[in-house]
N, CA and C of each residue as an Amber inpcrd file, in Angstrom:
protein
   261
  21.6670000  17.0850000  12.7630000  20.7640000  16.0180000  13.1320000
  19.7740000  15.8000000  11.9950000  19.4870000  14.3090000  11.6270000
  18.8740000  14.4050000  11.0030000  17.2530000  13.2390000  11.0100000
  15.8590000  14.1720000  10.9050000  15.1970000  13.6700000  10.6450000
  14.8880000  11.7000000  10.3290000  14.2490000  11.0840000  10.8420000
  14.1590000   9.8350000  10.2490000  12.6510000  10.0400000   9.3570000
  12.9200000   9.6240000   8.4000000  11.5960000   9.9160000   7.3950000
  10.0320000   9.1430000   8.2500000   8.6960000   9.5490000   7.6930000
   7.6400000   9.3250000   8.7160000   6.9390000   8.4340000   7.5680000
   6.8380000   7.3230000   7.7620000   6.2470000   6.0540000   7.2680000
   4.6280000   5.6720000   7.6730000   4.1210000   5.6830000   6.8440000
   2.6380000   5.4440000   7.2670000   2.0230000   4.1490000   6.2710000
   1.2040000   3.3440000   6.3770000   0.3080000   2.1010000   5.8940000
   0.1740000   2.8170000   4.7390000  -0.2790000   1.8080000   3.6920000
  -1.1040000   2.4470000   2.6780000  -2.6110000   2.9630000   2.5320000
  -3.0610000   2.0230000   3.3940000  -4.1760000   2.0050000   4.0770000
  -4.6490000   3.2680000   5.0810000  -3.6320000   3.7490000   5.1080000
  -3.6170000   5.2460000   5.9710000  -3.5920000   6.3030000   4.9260000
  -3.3710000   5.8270000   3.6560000  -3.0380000   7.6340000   2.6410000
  -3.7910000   7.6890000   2.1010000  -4.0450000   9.1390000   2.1230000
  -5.7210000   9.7430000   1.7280000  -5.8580000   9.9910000   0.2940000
  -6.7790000   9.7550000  -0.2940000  -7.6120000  10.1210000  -1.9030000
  -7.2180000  10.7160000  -2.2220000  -5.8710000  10.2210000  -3.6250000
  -5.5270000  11.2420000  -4.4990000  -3.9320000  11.5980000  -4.1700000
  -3.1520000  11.2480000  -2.9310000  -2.3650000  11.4660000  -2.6280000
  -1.0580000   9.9380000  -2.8720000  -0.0850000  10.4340000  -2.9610000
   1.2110000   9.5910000  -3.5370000   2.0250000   9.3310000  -2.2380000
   2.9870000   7.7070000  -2.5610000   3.8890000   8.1670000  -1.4670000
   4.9370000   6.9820000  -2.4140000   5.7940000   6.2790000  -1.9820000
   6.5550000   5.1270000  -2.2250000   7.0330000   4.3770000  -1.5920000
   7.0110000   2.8460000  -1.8340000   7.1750000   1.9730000  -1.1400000
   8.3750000   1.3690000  -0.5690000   8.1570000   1.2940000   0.4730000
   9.5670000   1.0790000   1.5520000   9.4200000  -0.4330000   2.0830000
   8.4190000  -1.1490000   2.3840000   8.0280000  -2.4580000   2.8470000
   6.8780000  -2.9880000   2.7520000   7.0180000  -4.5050000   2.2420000
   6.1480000  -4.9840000   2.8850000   5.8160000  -6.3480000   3.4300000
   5.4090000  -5.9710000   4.5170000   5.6440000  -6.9440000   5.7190000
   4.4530000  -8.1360000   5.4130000   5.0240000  -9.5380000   6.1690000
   4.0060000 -10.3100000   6.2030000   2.5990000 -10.3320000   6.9580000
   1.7970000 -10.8560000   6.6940000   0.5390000 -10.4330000   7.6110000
   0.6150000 -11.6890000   9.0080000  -0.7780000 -11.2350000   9.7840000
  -0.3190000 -12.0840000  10.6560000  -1.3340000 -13.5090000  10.4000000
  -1.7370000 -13.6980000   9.5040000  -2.3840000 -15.2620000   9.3050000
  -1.3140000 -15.6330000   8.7540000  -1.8200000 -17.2310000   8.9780000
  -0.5800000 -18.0840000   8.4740000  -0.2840000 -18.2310000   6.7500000
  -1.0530000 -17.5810000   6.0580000  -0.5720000 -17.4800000   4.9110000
   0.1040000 -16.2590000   4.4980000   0.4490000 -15.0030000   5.6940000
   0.5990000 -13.9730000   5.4020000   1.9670000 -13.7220000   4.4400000
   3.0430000 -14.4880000   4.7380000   4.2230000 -14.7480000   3.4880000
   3.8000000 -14.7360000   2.3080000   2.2390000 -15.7870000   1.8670000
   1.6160000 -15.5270000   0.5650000   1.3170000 -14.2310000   0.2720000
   0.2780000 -13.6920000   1.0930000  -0.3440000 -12.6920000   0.8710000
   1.3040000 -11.2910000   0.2630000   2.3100000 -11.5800000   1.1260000
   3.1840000 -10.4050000   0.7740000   3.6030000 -11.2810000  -0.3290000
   3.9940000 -12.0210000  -0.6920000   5.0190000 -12.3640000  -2.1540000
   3.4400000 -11.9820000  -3.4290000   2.2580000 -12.2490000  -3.0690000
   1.5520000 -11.9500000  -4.2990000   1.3430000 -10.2810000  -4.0040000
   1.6200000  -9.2350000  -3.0950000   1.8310000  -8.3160000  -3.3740000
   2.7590000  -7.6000000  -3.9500000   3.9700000  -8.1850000  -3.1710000
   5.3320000  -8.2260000  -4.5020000   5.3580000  -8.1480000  -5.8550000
   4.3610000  -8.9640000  -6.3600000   4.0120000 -10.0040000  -7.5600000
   3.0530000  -8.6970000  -8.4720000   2.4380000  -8.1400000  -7.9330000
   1.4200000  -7.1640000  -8.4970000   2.3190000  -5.4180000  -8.5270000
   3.3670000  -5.6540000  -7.8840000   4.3880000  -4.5140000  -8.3370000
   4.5280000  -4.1550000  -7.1630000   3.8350000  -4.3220000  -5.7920000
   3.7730000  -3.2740000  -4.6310000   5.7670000  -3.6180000  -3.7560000
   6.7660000  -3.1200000  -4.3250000   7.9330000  -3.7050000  -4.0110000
   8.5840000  -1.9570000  -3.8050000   9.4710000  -2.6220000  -2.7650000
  10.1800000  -0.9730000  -2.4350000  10.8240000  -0.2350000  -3.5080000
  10.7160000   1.0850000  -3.5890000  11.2410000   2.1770000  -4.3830000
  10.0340000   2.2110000  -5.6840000   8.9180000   1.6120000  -5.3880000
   7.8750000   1.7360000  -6.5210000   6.9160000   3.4580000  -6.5080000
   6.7610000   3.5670000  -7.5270000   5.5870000   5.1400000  -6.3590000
   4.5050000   4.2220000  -6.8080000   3.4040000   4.6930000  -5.8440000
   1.8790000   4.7210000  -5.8580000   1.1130000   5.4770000  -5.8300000
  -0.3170000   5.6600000  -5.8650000  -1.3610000   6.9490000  -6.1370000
  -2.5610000   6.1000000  -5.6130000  -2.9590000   6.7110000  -4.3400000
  -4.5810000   6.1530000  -3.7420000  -5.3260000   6.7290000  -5.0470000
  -5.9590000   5.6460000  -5.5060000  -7.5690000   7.0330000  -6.4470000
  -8.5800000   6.4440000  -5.9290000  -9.0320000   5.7690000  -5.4080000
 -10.7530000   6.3090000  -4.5940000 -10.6270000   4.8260000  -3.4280000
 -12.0160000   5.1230000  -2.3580000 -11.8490000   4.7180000  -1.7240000
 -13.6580000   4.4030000  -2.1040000 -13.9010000   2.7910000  -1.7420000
 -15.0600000   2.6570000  -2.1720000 -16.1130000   2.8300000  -1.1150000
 -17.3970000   2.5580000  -1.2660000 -18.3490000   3.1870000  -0.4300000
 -19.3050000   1.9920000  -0.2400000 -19.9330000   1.7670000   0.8680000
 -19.6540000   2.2920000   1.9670000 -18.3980000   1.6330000   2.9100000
 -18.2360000   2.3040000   3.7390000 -16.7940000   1.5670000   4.7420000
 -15.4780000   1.9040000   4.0890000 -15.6860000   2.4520000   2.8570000
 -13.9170000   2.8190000   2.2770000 -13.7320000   1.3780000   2.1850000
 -14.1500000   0.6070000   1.6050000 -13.3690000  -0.6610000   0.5590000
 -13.8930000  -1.0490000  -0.5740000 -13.5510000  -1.0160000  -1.1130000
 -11.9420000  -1.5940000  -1.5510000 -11.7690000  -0.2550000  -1.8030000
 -10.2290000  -0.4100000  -2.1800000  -9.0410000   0.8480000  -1.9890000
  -8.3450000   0.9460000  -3.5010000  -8.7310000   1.3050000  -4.6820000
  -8.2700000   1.3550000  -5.9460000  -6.9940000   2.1600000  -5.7920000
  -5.8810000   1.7230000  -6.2740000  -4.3620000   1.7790000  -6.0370000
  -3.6980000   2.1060000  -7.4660000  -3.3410000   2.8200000  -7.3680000
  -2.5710000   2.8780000  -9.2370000  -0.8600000   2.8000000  -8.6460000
  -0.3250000   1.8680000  -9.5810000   1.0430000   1.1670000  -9.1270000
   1.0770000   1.1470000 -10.8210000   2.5030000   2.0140000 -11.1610000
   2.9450000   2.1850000 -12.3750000   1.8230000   2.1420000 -13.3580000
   1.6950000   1.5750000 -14.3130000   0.5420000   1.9040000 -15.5990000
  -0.9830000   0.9010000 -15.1960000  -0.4080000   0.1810000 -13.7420000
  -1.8080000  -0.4020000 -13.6510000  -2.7160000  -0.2820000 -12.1910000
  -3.7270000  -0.2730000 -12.5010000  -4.8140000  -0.1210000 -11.3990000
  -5.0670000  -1.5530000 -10.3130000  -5.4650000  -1.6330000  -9.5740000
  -5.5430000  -2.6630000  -8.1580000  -6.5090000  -2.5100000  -7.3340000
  -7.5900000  -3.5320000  -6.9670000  -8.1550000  -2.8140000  -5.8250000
  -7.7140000  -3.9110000  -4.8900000  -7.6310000  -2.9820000  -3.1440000
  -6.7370000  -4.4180000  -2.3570000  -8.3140000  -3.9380000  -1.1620000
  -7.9250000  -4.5200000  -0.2560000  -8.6000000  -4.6020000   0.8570000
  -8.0440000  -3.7680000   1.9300000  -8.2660000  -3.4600000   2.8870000
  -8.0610000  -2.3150000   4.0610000  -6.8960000  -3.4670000   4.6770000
  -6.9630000  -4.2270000   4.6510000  -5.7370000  -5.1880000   5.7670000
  -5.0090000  -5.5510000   4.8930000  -4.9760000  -5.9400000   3.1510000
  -4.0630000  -5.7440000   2.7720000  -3.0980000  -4.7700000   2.2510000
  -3.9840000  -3.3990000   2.4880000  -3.0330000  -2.3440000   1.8830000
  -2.1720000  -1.7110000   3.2370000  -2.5220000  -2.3250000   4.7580000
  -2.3150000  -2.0610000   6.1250000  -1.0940000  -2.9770000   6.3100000
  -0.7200000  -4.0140000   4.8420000   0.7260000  -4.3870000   4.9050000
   2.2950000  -3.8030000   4.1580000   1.3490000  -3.2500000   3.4270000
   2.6930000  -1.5430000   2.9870000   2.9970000  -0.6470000   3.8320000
   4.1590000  -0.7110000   3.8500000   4.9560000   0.8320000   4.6230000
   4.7040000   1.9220000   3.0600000   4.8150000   2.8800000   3.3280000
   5.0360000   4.0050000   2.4910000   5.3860000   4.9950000   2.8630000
   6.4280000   5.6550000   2.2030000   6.7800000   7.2270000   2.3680000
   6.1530000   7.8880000   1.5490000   4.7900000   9.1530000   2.3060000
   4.0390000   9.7200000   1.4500000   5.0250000  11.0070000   0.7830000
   4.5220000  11.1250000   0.0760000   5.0740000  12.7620000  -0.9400000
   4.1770000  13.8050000  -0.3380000
């Protein structure tokens, strides 16, 4: 039997920790198709790895994201549109 792997938001993985990207879904405003193709667009596309590095203060936003050689900061609802498999 085997395990189905455990998928969590990006928006859910904690400071400093890695996972890779499995989806990402549209949001639910009506531009949310935009919002995922310009995440696409900025590298966030399945089989990518990622690295949370800080979470800003106060409220934890913005969410600085390192995606291959470049840095990102997204918002709590847009990083709540990545699936990820953490490491």
């Amino acid at each position: 039997m085997t395990l189905a792997p455990t998928l969590i938001t990006l928006d859910a993985l904690k400071v400093g920790s890695s996972g890779t990207v499995v989806h990402v879904a549209p949001g639910d405003a009506g531009d949310g198709a935009d919002l995922a193709r310009r995440l696409m667009e900025l590298g966030f596309v399945p089989g990518e790895k990622i690295r949370m590095l800080k979470r800003g203060m106060p409220g934890g936003e913005p969410l600085a994201i390192k995606v291959g050689n470049s840095t990102f900061a997204l918002r709590r609802f847009e990083a709540a549109l990545i699936s990820l498999q953490p490491e």
